[in-house]
N, C-alpha and C positions, 0 to 999 in steps of 0.2 A: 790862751796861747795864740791868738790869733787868726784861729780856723771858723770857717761855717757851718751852721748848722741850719740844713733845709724842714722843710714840715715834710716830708716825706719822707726823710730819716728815721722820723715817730709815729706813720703809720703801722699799725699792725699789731697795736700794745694801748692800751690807755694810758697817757698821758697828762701831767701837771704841769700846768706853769707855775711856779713862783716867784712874783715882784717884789725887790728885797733892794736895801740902799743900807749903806754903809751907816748911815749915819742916827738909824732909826734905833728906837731901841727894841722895839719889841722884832722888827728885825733880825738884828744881834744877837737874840735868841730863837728866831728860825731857823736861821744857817744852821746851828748844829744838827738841830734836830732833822734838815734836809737834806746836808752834806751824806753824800755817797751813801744817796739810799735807792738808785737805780739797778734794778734785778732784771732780773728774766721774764716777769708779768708783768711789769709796768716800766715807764721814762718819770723820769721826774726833773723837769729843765727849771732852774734859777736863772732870772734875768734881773742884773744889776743894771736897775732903770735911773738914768739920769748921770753918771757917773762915769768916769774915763777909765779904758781899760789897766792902763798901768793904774790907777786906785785900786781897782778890785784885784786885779796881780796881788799888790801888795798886801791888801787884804785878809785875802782867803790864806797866803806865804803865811804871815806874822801870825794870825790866825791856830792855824796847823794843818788846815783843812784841804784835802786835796781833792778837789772837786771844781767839776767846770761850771763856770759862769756866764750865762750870754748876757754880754754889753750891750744896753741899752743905751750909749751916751747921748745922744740928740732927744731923747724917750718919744723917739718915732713908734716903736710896737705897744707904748705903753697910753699910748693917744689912741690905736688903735682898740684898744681894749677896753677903753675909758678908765683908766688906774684913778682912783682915788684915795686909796691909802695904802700902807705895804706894812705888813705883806700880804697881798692878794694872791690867793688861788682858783686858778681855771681849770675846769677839769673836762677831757677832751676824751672821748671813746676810741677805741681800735680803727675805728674810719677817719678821725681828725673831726670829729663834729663834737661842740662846745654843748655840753647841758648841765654844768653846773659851776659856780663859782661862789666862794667866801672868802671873809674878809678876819681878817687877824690869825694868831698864832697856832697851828696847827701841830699835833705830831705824828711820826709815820704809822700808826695806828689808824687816826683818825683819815688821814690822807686814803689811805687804803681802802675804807670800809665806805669811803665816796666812789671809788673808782667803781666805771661799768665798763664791759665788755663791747 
């Protein structure tokens, strides 16, 4: 929708990133699995890396899914992270400190039983 989102938003809660591209397939099949599964114990942030906001608009619309997306379109934070394949997961404790990350498809089960406090 065109709003920001700071990392101190996501203090306070352990936190996931998810790097996810439109055009991926095994992607294609994380989104659901990641779409609106942010609670009360945890954040769980999707960043469509590489891709322009009106795509992912349209996307996640045509999709069903209503769920926010941080736009990565220049994949400035995804350089920052070193993305090498999507979907990648980072997984970030209640302070914002990184101690673990995987690669390929997860589901909110497994997402879960990574997170630390």
């Amino acid at each position: 929708a065109g709003k920001k989102l700071s990392t101190s938003d996501l203090l306070g809660k352990p936190t996931v990133v998810t790097f996810l591209t439109t055009w991926s397939l095994s992607s294609q099949e994380q989104l659901p699995l990641s779409a609106n599964k942010n609670g009360a114990d945890f954040n769980w942030v999707l960043v469509g890396s590489g891709e322009s906001l009106s795509r992912w608009t349209n996307y996640v619309s045509i999709a069903g899914y209503n769920t926010p997306v941080v736009v990565d379109s220049t994949n400035q934070l995804a350089q920052v992270f070193g993305l090498g394949s999507v979907p990648s997961h980072y997984f970030f404790d209640r302070h914002g400190n990184l101690y673990d990350s995987k690669v390929g498809i997860m589901s909110g089960k497994e997402i879960i039983n990574n997170l630390k406090n």
